[in-house]
ZADRENSE-568926 format. One record per residue (C-alpha): x, y, z. Coordinates in steps of 0.1 Angstrom, whole numbers, plus 2048, in hexadecimal, padded with zeros to 3 digits. Each point is the difference from the previous one (the first is absolute). Layout:
REM residues N
XYZ/...
REM end
This chain:
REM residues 506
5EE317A06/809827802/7F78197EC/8228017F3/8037DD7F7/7DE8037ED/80581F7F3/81F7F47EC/7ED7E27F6/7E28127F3/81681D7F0/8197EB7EA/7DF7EA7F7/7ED8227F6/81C80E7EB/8037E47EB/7DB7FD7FE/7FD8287FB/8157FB7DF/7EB7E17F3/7E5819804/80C8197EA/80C7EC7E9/7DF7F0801/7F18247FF/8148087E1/7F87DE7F0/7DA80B802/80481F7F3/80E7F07E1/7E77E67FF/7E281E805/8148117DE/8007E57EC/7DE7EE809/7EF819815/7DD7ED80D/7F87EE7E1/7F17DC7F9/8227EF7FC/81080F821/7E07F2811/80A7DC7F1/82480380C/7F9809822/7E57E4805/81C7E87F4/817811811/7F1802822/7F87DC802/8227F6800/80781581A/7E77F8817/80B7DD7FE/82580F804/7F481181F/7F17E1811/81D7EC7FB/81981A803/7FB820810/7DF7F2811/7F97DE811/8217EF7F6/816819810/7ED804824/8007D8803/8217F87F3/81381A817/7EF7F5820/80C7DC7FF/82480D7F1/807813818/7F67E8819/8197E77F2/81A81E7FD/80080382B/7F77DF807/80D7E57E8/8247F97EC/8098127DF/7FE7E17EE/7DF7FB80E/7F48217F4/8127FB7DC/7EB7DE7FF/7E081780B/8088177E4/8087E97E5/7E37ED807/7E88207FF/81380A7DC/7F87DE7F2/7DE7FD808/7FA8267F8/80E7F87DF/7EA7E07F7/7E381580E/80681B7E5/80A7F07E5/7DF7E8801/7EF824805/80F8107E2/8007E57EA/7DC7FB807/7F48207FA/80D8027DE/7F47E07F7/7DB80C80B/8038217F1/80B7EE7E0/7E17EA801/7E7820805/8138137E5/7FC7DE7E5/7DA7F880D/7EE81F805/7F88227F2/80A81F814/7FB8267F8/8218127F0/80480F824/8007DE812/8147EC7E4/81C819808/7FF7FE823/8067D9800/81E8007EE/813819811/7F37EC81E/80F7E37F2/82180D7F8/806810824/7F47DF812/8287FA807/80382380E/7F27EF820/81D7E67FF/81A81D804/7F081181A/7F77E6816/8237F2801/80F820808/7E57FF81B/8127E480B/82680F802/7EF82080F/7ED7ED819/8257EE80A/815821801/7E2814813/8087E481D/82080E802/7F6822801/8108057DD/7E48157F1/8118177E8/8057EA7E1/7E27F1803/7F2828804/80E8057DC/7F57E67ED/7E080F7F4/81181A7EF/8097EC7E1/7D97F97F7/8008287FA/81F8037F5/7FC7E57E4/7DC8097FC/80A8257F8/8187F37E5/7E97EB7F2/7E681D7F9/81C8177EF/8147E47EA/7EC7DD7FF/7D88147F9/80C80E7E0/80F7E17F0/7E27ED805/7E78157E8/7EC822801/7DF7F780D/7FF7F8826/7F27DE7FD/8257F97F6/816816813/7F37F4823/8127E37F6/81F811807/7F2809827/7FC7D9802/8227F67FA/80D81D814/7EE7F1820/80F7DF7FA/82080D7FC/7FD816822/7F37E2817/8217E97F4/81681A807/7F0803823/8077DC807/8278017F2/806824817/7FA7EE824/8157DE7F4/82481080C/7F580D821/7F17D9805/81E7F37F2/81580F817/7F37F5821/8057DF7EE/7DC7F77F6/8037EC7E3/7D97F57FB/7FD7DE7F0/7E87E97F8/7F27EA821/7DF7E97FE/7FD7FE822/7DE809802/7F47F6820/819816812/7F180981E/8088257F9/7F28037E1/7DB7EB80B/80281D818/80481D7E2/7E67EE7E9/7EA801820/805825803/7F980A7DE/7E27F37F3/7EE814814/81781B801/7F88067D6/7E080F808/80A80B822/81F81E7F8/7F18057DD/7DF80A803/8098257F5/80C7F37E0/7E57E57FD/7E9820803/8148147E5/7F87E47E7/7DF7FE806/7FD8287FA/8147F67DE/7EC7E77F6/7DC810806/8148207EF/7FC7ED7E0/7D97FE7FE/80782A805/80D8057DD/81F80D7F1/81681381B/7F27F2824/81D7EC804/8168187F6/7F2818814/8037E8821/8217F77F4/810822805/7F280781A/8057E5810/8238057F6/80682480A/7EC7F782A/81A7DC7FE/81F81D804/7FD808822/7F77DF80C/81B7F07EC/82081280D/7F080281E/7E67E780C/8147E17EC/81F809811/7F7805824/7F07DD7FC/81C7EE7F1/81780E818/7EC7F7822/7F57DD7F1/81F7EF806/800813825/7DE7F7807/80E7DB7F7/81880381A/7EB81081E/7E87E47FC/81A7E57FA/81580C827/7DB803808/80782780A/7DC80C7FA/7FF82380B/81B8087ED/7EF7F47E3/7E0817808/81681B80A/80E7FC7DD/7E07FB7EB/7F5820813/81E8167F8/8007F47DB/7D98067FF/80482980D/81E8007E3/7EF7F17E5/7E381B806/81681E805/8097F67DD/7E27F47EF/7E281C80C/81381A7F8/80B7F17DA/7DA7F77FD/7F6825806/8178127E9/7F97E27E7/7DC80A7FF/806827806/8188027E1/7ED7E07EA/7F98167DF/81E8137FF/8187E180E/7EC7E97DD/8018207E8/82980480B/8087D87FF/7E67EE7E2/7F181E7EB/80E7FC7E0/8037EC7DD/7DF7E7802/7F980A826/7E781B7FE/7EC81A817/7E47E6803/81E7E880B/80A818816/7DE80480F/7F77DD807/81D7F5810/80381C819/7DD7F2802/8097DF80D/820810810/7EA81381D/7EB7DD807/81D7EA804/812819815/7E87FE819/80B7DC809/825809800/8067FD828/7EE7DD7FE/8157F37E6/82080A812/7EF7F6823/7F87DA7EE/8267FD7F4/80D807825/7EA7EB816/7F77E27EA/8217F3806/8037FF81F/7E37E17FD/8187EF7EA/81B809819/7EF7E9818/7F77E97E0/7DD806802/7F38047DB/7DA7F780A/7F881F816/80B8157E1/7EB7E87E1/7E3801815/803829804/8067FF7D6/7E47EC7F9/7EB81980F/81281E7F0/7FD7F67E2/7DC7F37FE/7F8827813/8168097DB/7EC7EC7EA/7DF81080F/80B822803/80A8007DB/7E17F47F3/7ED81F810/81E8197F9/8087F87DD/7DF80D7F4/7FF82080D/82680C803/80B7E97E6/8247F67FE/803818820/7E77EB813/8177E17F9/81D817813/7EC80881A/7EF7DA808/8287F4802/80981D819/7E27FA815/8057D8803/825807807/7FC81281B/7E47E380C/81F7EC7FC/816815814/7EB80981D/7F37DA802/8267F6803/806819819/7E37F881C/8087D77FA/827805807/7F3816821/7E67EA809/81F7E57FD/81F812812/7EE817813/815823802/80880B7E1/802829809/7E18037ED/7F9821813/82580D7F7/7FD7FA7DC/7D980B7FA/812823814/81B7FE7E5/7E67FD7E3/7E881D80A/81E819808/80E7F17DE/7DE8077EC/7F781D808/82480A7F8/7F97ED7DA/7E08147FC/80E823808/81F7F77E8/7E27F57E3/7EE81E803/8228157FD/80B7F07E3/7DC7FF7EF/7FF826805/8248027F4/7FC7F27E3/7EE8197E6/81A81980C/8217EA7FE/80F7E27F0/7FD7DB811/82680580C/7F781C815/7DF7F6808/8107DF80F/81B810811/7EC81A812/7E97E180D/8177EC80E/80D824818/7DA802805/7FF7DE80B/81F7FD814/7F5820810/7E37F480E/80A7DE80A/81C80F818/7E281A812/7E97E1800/8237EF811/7FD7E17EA/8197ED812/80C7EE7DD/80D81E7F5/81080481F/8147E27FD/8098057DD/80E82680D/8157EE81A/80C7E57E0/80881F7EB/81581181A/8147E2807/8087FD7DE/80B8237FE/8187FB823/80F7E47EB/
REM end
C-alpha cells in the first residue's frame, strides 16, 4: 500500500474523527460548567463508562478485528450471497447476544437496587447504569454495518457516525438539563437521554450507505455457519486481548471511587483531553490498515504487510510524541482555556493537569497497541494478544495498588501508561520473534530523531507559555518541531513534503 493510498485513508478517517473530537471537546466543556468534578458527575461517568467499555469490546474492540478478517476473506474468495448469508448470520447472533446482555443487566441491577442498601452516590450510579444498558445495542450494531462497509474500503460514513453522540449530548445539556429540576441529581438525567438518543442516530446514519450496495440484513439462525464458529473463535479472546487499555481505564475509575469526591473526574478529563491525539490519529490509522492488513495476509503477501505495519508505526509517532509533548508542556493553560469555569474550579484545574502529565506518558504505547494488535487478528490469532493482556493488566492492577497511595488519582494514570506500554512493547518483540523482519531498526531511528524533536518542541512551548497565549504557544511548537525533524532528516516528514507538493502540482 503507498503512502498515497494510506494517506487518503488515514486523512478522510482523521477529519471526520477530528470533528467528533471537538465536538466531544465542546461537549465537556459544557459538562465541566454545569457539574464541574462533583459527586453526581462521578456517578454518571462510572455508569457511563461501563457501557462503553462493553461498546468497545463488541464494537470498536474485539468484534470489529474478528469480524472483518473472515469478511473480507469471503469478500475475495466466496460468492456475494455467500457473504450476505455470512453477514446476516453475524447480525442475528450479534443481536440475540445483546439483547440477552442488556436485558439481563437491567434485570440484575433491578434486583441490587430492590434488595440492598447502597450510599446516595452508588444508588445514582445504578440507575443511570440501568437506563444506558441499551446504549450498547446501538453501538454494537453499527459496529456491525461499519465493520461491512470498512471491507469495502468505505470508511467515511462510518468515520462520522460518532458525531451524533456529541452532537445530541451537547443538546441535551443546554435544553433537556433544565427541564428536569435545579439540583444536579436531576438534571444529569437529561445527559442520559441525550446518549441514548446519540447511539440510535449512529446506527440509522450508516443504514443508506449499506442499503445501497444492496445489504438488506435479516434475520438468519444459521448458527453453525462455518464463518461465524470462526468469528466467535476470534473474539472471546480478543475482548481482553484489543481492550486492555480500556479494561485499564476502568480499573483507574473504579479504585477513583475509594479516592473521594473528584478522582474520577479528575481521570475523566484527563483522560479525555490525552484520548484527542490518539483518537483522530491513532484510531484512524488503525482502522484504515486493518482491512489492508486483512488482505496482505489473506494473498499471503507478508512483507508488504510488515512494510506496511512499519510505515503506519513511524506515522502514528510523528503524530502522537509530538501531541504528547505540547499536551504536557501547555496542560494548565490548555485545562484553565477549555474546563475552568461555572462548577470546575482552580483545584479542578489542578488535578486534572495532574493526571493529564501521567497518562501522557503512555501516549505512543496506546497509539503503538492500536496499530500492531491487529495485525494478530489479521492472521486470526486472538491468543498471542489475551495472553499479552492478561499480563498487562495484572502489571495494572499491581502498579495501582502501590501508586494510588502516594500520587493518588495521578498514580492510577501513571500504573495504566506504564502497563500499556508493557502491552505494546510485549506485542511488538512476539510479532518479531514470529515474522522475523519487521524494520525494527528503521522505526526505533524514526522514534529517536522523532523524540527528541517532541522534547525540544515541549520545552518551547513550556517556556512560551507565561509570555503568550496557548494559540501561539502551539503554533510556534509545531515550527520548532518541524524544524528540527527535517535537520534530524526524519524521513516521515520527508515523505509527507513530497505528498504535499504533489498535491500542490495538482
Amino acid at each position: 500500500m503507498s503512502f498515497r493510498s494510506l494517506a487518503r485513508s488515514t486523512l478522510g478517517i482523521s477529519f471526520a474523527t477530528f470533528l467528533s473530537r471537538v465536538l466531544g471537546l465542546l461537549r465537556d466543556i459544557f459538562s465541566a460548567h454545569l457539574f464541574g468534578t462533583t459527586g453526581v458527575w462521578d456517578a454518571f461517568l462510572i455508569a457511563f463508562m461501563i457501557p462503553n467499555l462493553l461498546r468497545r469490546l463488541f464494537a470498536e474492540g474485539a468484534f470489529s478485528n474478528a469480524f472483518i478478517p473472515v469478511f473480507t476473506e469471503y469478500l475475495h474468495k466466496k460468492d456475494i450471497k455467500e457473504t450476505k448469508k455470512l453477514a446476516d448470520v453475524t447480525f442475528t447472533f450479534l443481536l440475540i447476544l445483546l439483547l440477552i446482555t442488556v436485558g439481563g443487566g437491567i434485570l440484575f441491577i433491578n434486583f441490587l437496587i430492590n434488595r440492598l442498601t447502597f450510599s446516595p452516590k452508588v444508588y445514582l450510579t445504578l440507575r443511570l447504569l440501568r437506563f444506558l444498558l441499551p446504549y450498547i445495542l446501538f453501538l454494537s450494531l453499527a459496529a456491525l454495518i461499519m465493520g461491512i462497509l470498512n471491507s469495502y474500503k468505505h470508511f467515511i460514513i462510518p468515520a462520522f457516525a460518532p458525531l451524533f453522540l456529541n452532537i445530541f449530548w451537547i443538546l441535551s445539556l443546554f435544553y433537556l438539563c433544565p427541564r428536569f429540576g435545579k439540583s444536579l441529581e436531576e438534571k444529569i438525567w437529561g445527559v442520559a437521554i441525550g446518549v441514548l438518543l446519540g447511539g440510535l442516530a449512529q446506527l440509522l446514519i450508516q443504514l443508506p450507505p449499506l442499503l445501497k450496495r444492496k445489504f438488506f440484513l435479516k434475520l438468519d439462525f444459521c448458527f453453525f455457519h462455518p464463518g461465524l464458529k470462526r468469528i466467535i473463535l476470534l473474539i472471546l479472546p480478543g475482548v481482553v486481548g484489543l481492550a486492555v487499555t480500556q479494561i485499564n481505564i476502568i480499573v483507574d475509575f473504579v479504585l477513583g471511587f475509594l479516592l473521594g469526591n473528584g478522582a474520577i473526574s479528575s481521570l475523566w478529563y484527563g483522560n479525555r483531553l490525552m484520548q484527542f491525539p490518539l483518537g483522530v490519529f491513532g484510531v484512524a490509522l488503525a482502522t484504515a490498515v486493518l482491512p489492508h492488513y486483512s488482505s496482505y495476509v489473506a494473498k499471503q503477501e507478508y512483507k508488504r504487510l510488515m512494510r506496511m505495519l512499519s510505515f503506519a508505526l513511524r506515522m502514528g509517532f510523528l503524530i502522537i510524541l509530538p501531541s504528547a509533548a505540547g499536551l504536557i508542556a501547555l496542560r494548565f493553560p490548555l485545562i484553565r482555556l477549555f474546563f475552568q469555569r461555572g462548577a470546575f474550579t482552580a483545584l479542578s484545574t489542578s488535578r486534572t493537569a495532574y493526571t493529564l502529565f501521567f497518562y501522557c506518558l503512555g501516549l505512543f504505547a496506546y497509539a503503538g497497541v492500536k496499530i500492531i494488535a491487529p495485525v494478530f487478528y489479521s492472521f486470526q490469532d486472538t491468543k498471542t494478544p489475551l495472553r499479552i493482556a492478561v499480563i498487562a493488566m495484572l502489571a495494572n492492577i499491581v502498579l495501582n495498588l502501590l501508586l494510588m497511595i502516594p500520587l493518588r488519582e495521578g498514580g492510577l494514570a501513571l500504573a495504566t501508561s506504564l502497563s500499556s506500554t508493557l502491552n505494546f512493547f510485549l506485542l511488538f518483540f512476539t510479532l518479531k520473534r514470529r515474522l522475523g523482519d519487521i524494520e525494527e531498526r528503521r522505526i526505533l531511528n524514526s522514534f529517536v530523531k522523532i523524540l527528541f524533536s517532541a522534547i525540544i518542541m515541549g520545552i518551547v512551548c513550556a517556556s512560551l507559555s507565561t509570555f503568550v497565549n496557548v494559540i501561539v504557544s502551539v503554533l510556534i511548537g509545531v515550527l520548532s518541531f518541524t524544524f528540527f525533524s527535517f535537520i534530524l532528516k526524519v524521513e516521515e516528514m520527508e515523505e509527507i513534503r513530497r505528498w504535499l507538493k504533489g498535491l500542490i502540482k495538482r
